[in-house]
NUDREN-829398 format. One record per residue (C-alpha): x, y, z; residue number from 1; residue in three letters. Coordinates in steps of 0.05 Angstrom, whole numbers, plus 5000, padded with zeros to 4 digits. Layout:
<node <X Y Z> NUM ALA>
...
end
This chain:
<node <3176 9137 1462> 1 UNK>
<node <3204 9102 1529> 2 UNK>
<node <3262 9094 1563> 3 UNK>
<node <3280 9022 1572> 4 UNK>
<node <3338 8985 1607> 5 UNK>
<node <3351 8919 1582> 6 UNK>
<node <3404 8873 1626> 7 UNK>
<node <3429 8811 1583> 8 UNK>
<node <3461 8750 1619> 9 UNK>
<node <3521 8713 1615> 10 UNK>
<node <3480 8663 1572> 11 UNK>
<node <3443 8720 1524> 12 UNK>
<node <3521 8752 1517> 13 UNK>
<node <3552 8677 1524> 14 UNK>
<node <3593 8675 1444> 15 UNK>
<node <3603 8730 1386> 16 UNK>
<node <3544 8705 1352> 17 UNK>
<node <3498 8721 1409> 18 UNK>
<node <3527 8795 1429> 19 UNK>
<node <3517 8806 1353> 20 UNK>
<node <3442 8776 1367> 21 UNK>
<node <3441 8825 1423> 22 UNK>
<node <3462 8884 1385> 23 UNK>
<node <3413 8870 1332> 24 UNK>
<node <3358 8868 1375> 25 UNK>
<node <3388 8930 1415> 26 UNK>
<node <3393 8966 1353> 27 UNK>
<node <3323 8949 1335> 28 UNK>
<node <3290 8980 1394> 29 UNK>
<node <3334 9047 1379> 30 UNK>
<node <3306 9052 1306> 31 UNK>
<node <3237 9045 1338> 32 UNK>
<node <3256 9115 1383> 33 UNK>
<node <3261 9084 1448> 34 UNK>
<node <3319 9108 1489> 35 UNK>
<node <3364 9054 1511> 36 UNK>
<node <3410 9034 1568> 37 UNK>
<node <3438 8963 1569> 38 UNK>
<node <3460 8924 1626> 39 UNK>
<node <3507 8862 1602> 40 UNK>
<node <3540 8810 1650> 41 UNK>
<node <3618 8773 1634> 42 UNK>
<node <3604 8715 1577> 43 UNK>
<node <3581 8650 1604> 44 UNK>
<node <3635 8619 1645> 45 UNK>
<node <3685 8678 1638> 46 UNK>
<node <3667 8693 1714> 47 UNK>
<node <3681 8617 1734> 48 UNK>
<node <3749 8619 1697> 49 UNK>
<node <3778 8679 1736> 50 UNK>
<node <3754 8655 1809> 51 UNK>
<node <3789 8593 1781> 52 UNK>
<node <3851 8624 1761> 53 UNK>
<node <3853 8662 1835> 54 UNK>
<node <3848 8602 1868> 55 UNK>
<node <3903 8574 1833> 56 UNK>
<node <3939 8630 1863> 57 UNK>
<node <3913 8634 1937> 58 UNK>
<node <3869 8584 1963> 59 UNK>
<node <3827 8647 1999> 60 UNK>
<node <3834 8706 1956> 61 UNK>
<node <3842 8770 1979> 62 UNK>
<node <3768 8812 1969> 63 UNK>
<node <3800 8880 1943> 64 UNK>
<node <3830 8843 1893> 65 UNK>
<node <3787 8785 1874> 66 UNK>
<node <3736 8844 1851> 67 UNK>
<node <3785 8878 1805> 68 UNK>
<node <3797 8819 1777> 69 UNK>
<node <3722 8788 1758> 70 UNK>
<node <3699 8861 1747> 71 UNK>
<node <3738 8848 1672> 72 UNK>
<node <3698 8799 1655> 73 UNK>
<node <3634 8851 1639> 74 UNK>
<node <3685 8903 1614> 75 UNK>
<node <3701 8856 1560> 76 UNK>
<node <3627 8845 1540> 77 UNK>
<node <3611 8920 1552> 78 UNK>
<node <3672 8940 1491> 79 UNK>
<node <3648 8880 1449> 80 UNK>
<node <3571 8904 1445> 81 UNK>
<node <3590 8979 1427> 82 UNK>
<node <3625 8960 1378> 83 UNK>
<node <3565 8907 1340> 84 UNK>
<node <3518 8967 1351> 85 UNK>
<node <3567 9009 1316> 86 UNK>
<node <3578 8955 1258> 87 UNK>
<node <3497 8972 1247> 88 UNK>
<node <3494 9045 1254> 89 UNK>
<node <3478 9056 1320> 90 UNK>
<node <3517 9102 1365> 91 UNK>
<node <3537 9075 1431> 92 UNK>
<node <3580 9086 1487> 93 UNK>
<node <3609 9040 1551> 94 UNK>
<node <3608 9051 1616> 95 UNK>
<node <3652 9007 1677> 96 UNK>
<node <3611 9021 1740> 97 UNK>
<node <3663 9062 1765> 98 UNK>
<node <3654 9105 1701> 99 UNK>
<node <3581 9113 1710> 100 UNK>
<node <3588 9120 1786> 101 UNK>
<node <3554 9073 1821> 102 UNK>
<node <3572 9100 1885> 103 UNK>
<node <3569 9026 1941> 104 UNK>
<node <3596 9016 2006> 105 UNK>
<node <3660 8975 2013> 106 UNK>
<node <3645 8899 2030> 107 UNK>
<node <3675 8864 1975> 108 UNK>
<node <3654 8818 1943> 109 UNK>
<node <3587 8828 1958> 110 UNK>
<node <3578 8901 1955> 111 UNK>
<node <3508 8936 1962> 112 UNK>
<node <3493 9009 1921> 113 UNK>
<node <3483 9069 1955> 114 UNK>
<node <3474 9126 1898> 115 UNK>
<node <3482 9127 1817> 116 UNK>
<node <3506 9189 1790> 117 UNK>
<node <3471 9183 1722> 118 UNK>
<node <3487 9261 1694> 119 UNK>
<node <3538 9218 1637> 120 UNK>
<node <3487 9170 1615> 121 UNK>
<node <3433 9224 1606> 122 UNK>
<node <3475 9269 1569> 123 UNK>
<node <3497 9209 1526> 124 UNK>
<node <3409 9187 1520> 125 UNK>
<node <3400 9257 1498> 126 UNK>
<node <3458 9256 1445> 127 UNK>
<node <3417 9197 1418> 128 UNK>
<node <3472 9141 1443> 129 UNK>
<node <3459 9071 1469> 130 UNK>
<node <3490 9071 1539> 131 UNK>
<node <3530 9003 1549> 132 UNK>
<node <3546 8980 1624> 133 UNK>
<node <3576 8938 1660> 134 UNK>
<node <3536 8903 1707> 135 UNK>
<node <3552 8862 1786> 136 UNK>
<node <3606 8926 1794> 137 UNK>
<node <3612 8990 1822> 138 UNK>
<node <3668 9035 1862> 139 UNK>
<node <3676 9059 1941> 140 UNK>
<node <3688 9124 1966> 141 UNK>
<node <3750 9110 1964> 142 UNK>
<node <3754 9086 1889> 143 UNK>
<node <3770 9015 1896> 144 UNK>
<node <3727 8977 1845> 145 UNK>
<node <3669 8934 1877> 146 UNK>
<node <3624 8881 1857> 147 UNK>
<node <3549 8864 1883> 148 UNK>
<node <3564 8786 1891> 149 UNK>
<node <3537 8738 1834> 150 UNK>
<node <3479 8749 1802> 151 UNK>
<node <3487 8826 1811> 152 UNK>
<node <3479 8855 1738> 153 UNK>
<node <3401 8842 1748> 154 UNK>
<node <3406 8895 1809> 155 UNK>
<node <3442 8938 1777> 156 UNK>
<node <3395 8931 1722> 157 UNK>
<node <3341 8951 1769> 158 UNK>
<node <3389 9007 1796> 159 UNK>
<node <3391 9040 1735> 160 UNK>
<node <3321 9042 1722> 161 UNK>
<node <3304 9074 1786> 162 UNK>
<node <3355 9130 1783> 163 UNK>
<node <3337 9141 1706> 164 UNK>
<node <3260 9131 1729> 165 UNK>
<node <3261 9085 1669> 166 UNK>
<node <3188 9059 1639> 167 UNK>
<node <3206 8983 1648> 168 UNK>
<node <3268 8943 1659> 169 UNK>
<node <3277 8883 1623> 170 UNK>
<node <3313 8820 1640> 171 UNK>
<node <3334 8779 1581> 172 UNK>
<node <3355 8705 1604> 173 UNK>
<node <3347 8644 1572> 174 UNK>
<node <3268 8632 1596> 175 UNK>
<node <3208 8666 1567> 176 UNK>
<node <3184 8694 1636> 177 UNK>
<node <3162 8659 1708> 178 UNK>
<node <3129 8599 1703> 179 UNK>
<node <3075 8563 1742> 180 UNK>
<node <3134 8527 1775> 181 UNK>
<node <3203 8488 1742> 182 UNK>
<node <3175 8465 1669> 183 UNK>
<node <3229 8411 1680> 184 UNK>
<node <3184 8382 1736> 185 UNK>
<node <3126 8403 1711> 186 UNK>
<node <3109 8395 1637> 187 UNK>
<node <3042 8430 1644> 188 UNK>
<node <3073 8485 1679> 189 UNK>
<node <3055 8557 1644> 190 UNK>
<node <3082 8630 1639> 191 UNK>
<node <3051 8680 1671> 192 UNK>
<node <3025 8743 1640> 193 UNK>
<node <3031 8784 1712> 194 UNK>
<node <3062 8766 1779> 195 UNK>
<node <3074 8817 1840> 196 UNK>
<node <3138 8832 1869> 197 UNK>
<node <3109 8801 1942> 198 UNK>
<node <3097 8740 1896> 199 UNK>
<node <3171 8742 1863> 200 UNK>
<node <3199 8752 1926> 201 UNK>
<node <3170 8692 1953> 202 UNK>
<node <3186 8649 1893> 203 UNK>
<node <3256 8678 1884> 204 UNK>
<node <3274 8666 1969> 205 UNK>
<node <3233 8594 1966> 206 UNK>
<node <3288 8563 1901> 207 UNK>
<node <3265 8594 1840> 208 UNK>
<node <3324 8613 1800> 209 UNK>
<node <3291 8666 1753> 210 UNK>
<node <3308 8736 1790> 211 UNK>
<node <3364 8741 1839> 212 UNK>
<node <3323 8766 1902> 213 UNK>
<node <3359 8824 1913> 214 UNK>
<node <3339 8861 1841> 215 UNK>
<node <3267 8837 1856> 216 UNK>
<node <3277 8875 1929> 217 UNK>
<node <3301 8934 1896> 218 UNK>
<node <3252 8941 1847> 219 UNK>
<node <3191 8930 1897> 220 UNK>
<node <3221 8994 1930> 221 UNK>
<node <3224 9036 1885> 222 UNK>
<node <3159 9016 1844> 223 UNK>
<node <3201 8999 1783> 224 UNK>
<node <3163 8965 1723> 225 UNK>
<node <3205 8898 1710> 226 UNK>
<node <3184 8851 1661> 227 UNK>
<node <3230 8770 1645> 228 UNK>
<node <3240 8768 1567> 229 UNK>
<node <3276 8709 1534> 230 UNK>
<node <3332 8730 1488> 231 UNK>
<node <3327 8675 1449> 232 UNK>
<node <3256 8677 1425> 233 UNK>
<node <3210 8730 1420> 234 UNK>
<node <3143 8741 1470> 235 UNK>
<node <3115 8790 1520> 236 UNK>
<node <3150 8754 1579> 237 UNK>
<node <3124 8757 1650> 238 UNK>
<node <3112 8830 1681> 239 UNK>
<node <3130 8834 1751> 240 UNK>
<node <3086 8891 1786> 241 UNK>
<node <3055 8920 1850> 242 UNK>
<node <2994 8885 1874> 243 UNK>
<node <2944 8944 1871> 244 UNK>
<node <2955 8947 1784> 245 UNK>
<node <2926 8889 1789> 246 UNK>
<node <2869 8904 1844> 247 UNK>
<node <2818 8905 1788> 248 UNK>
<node <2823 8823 1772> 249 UNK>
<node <2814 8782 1813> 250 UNK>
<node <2875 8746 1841> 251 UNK>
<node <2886 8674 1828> 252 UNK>
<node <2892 8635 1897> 253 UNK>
<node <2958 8602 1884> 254 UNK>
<node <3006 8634 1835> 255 UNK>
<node <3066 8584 1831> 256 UNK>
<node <3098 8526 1862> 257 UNK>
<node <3171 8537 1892> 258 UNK>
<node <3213 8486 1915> 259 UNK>
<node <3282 8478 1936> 260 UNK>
<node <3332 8410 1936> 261 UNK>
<node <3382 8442 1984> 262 UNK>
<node <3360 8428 2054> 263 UNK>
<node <3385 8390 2114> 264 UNK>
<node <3350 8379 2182> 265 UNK>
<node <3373 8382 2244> 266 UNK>
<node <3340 8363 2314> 267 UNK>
<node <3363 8372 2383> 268 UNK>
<node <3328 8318 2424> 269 UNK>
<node <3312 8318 2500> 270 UNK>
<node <3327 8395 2517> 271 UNK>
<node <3313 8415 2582> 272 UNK>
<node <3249 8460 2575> 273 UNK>
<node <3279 8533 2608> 274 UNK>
<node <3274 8605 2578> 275 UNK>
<node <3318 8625 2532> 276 UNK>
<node <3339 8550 2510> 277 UNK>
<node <3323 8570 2440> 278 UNK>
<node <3369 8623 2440> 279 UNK>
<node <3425 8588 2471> 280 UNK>
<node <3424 8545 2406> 281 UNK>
<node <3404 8591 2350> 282 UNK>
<node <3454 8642 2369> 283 UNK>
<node <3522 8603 2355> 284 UNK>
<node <3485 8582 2295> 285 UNK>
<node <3472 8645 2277> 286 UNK>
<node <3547 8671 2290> 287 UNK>
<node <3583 8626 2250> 288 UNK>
<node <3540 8646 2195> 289 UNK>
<node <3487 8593 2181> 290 UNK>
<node <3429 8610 2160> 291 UNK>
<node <3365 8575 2201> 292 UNK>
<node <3295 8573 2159> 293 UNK>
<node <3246 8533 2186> 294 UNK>
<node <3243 8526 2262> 295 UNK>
<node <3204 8482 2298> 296 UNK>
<node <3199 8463 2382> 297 UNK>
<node <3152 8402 2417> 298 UNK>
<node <3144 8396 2481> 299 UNK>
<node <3138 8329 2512> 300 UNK>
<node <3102 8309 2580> 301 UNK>
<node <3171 8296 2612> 302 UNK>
<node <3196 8368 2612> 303 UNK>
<node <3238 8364 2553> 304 UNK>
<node <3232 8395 2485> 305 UNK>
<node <3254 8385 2412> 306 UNK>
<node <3277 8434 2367> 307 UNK>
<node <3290 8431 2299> 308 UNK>
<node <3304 8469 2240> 309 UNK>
<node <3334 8468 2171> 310 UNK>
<node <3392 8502 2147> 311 UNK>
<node <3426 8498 2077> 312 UNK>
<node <3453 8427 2064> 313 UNK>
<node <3525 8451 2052> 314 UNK>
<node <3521 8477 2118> 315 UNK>
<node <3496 8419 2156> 316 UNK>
<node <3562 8394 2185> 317 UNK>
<node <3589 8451 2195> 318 UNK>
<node <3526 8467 2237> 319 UNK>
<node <3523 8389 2267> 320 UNK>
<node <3599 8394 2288> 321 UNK>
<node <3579 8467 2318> 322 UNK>
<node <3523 8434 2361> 323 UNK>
<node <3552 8376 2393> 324 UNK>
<node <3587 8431 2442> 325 UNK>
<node <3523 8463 2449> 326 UNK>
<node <3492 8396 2463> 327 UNK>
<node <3540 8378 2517> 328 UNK>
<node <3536 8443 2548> 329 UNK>
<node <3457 8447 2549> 330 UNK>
<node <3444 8377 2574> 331 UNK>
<node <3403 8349 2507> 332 UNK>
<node <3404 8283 2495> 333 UNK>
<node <3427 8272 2420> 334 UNK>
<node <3425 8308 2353> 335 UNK>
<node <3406 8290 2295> 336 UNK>
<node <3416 8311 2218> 337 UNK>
<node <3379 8296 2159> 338 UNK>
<node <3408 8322 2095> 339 UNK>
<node <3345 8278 2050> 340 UNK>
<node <3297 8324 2058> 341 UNK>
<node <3259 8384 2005> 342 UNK>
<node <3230 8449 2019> 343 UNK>
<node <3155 8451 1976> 344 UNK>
<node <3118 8524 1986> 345 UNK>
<node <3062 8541 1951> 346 UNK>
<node <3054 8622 1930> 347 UNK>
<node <3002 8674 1921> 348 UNK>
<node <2973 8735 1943> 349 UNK>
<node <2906 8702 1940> 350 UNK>
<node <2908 8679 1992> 351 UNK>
<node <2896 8731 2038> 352 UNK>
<node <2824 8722 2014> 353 UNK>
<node <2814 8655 2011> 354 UNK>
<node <2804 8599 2065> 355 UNK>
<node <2820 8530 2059> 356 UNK>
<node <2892 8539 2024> 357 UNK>
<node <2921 8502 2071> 358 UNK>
<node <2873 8436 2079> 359 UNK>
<node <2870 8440 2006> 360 UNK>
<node <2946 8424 2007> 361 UNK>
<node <2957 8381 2064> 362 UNK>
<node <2897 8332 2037> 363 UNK>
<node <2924 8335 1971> 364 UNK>
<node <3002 8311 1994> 365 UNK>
<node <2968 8257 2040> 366 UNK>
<node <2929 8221 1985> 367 UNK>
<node <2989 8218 1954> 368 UNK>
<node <3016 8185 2021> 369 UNK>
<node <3072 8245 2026> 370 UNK>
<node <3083 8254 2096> 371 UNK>
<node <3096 8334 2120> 372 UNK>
<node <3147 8326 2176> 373 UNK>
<node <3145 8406 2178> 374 UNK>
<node <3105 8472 2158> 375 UNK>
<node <3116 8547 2153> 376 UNK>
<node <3066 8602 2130> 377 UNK>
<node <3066 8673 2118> 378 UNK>
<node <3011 8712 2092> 379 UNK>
<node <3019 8694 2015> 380 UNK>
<node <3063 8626 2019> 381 UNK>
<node <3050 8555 2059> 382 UNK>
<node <3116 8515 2058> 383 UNK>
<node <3126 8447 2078> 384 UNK>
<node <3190 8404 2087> 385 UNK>
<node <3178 8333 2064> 386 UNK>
<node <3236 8270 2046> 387 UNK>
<node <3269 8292 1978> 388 UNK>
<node <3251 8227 1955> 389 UNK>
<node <3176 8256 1947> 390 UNK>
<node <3190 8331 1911> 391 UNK>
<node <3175 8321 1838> 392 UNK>
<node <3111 8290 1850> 393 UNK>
<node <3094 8336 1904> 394 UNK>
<node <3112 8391 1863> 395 UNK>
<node <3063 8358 1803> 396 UNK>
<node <3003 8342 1855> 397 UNK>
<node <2997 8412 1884> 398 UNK>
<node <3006 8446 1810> 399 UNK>
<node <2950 8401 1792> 400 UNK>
<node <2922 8416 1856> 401 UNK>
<node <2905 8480 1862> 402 UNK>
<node <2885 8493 1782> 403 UNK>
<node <2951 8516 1752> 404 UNK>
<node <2959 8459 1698> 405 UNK>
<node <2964 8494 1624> 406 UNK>
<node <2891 8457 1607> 407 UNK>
<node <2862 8470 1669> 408 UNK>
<node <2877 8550 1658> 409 UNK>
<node <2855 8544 1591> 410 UNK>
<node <2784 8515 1618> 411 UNK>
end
């Protein structure tokens, strides 16, 4: 049979009656002979209530010791779901990530993996035991414990797969797969059998909250099967692979619609138009730790320029207060911020091969008199910034748009 690692989220794990849920379904696989490693994050909320209860304590934490602390919140879960696989039978064993040894490098808080050591888990696989572990942790070289920021059990989820070579890695959350786009927005929004990790990528870095982007990243590399289950109901999910498994169908043009709430707009008016003026801007941006998405200069017939880009909204006065220096020092005329603005992309590896993507979406958005105030593209994704005040039904027009609707797949 196959090797399968399953991670569970804080919601799948969130009370006793859903690790016993867990365990049951755990359990199940086991008695069908698949071997099984199981990735679990803290309980809903448990996370939230220890940052809390550091910050009650120092209004900055200290890193080293902000990760020991969190880090307990999976150890609790990992104990808990042993022993409900015991209750039924099934042999299990628990593993911290310092226990497995999942060897990262020391930034904590937000700690990246650099090699598993997974001679313990094997030996327990091979003994016929369900290996339990903690996910968003590991240890440095020097043994202090470390965790992989939030949403980090999904790459360690990942992690393990690749250094087992696992068949598939499943992520149980509380959604039956990737949809279409947001269901919320979109009632006629579906799940998709098959999506490919340039896809997810896309969709995870453009707002959609599915996959943290990182796990997605790290299975891309190392080719590693992962498929989004619900735990709540059953279904085959959404299979996340490479694009050539699929090279034998043909690829829809658009795959899903991503959007994202949380931008802000900023514009530097009446620059002087010199080399390297960009750069003079971007890079104290880019130093105090902003990060710039979409970017776009005019020129206008009196020798000036205007730049803008978008940046997080949290960040825009932070960025705004940053720039008035810059302004002054530069010799442009004003800036200006805009925090009611949405990011709209469109997604799909279809669209290599197909012309007319992008007139297809801009006529759509203006007969719906939505005005695009800026675009991006890449080779798989258009994205467009429009006023906030516009995203649902954007969102709804270009779903309909480009043939994604449940009936119009169905057709």
């Amino acid at each position: 049979m196959s090797l399968l690692v399953q991670k569970y989220g804080g919601t799948s794990v969130g009370t006793i009656e859903r690790i016993e849920a867990v365990a049951e379904k755990v359990a199940g696989f086991r008695a069908q002979g698949h071997d099984m490693v199981v990735v679990v994050s803290a309980m809903s909320g448990e996370t939230n209530r220890l940052i809390a209860l550091a910050k009650d304590i120092q209004e900055t934490p200290d890193p080293r010791e902000m990760d020991v602390l969190v880090s307990t919140g999976e150890q609790v879960t990992i104990a808990l779901l042993c022993m409900a696989l015991k209750k039924r039978g099934c042999d299990a064993r628990s593993y911290t990530g310092s226990q497995v040894r999942i060897l990262t490098d020391s930034a904590h808080t937000k700690a990246r993996i650099q090699e598993i050591d997974e001679a313990n888990m094997r030996a327990d696989l091979n003994a016929g035991r369900v290996v339990v572990v903690a996910g968003f942790q590991g240890v440095d070289d020097s043994g202090n414990i470390t965790t992989l920021g939030r949403g980090g059990s999904d790459t360690t989820g990942v992690a393990l797969a690749a250094a087992l070579k696992a068949d598939e890695c499943q992520i149980y959350t509380d959604v039956d797969g990737v949809y279409t786009t947001d269901p919320r927005v979109v009632e006629k929004a579906r799940r998709l059998e098959k999506i490919t990790f340039e896809e997810m990528l896309e969709m995870a870095s453009l707002g959609s909250k599915v996959l943290q982007i990182r796990s997605v990243e790290f299975a891309g590399k190392y080719n590693v099967p992962l498929r989004v289950l619900s735990s709540f109901k059953d279904g085959p999910g959404t299979l996340i692979t490479l694009d050539e498994e699929d090279s034998t169908m043909e690829q829809p043009v658009v795959s899903g619609i991503a959007f994202n709430r949380d931008e802000a707009k900023i514009t530097l008016a009446g620059i002087p138009d010199t080399p390297g003026i960009a750069s003079k801007i971007l890079a104290p941006v880019g130093k105090a730790n902003i990060e710039v998405d979409v970017i776009v200069q005019n020129v206008g017939a009196d020798n000036t320029t205007d730049l803008t880009f978008t940046v997080n909204r949290g960040d825009m006065k932070k960025a705004v207060d940053l720039l008035a220096g810059v302004a002054q020092e530069i010799g442009a005329r004003e800036v200006i911020s805009d925090d009611g603005i949405a990011k709209v992309s469109i997604v799909g590896v279809g669209m290599r091969s197909h012309a007319g993507v992008a007139s297809t979406m801009f006529t759509a958005l203006a007969e719906e008199g939505i005005n695009i105030q800026m675009i991006t593209t890449s080779e798989i994704k258009i994205s467009v910034i429009i006023s906030e005040k516009y995203l649902e039904l954007a969102v709804r027009t270009l779903h309909s748009a480009f043939g994604l609707d449940a009936e119009s797949a169905q057709a």
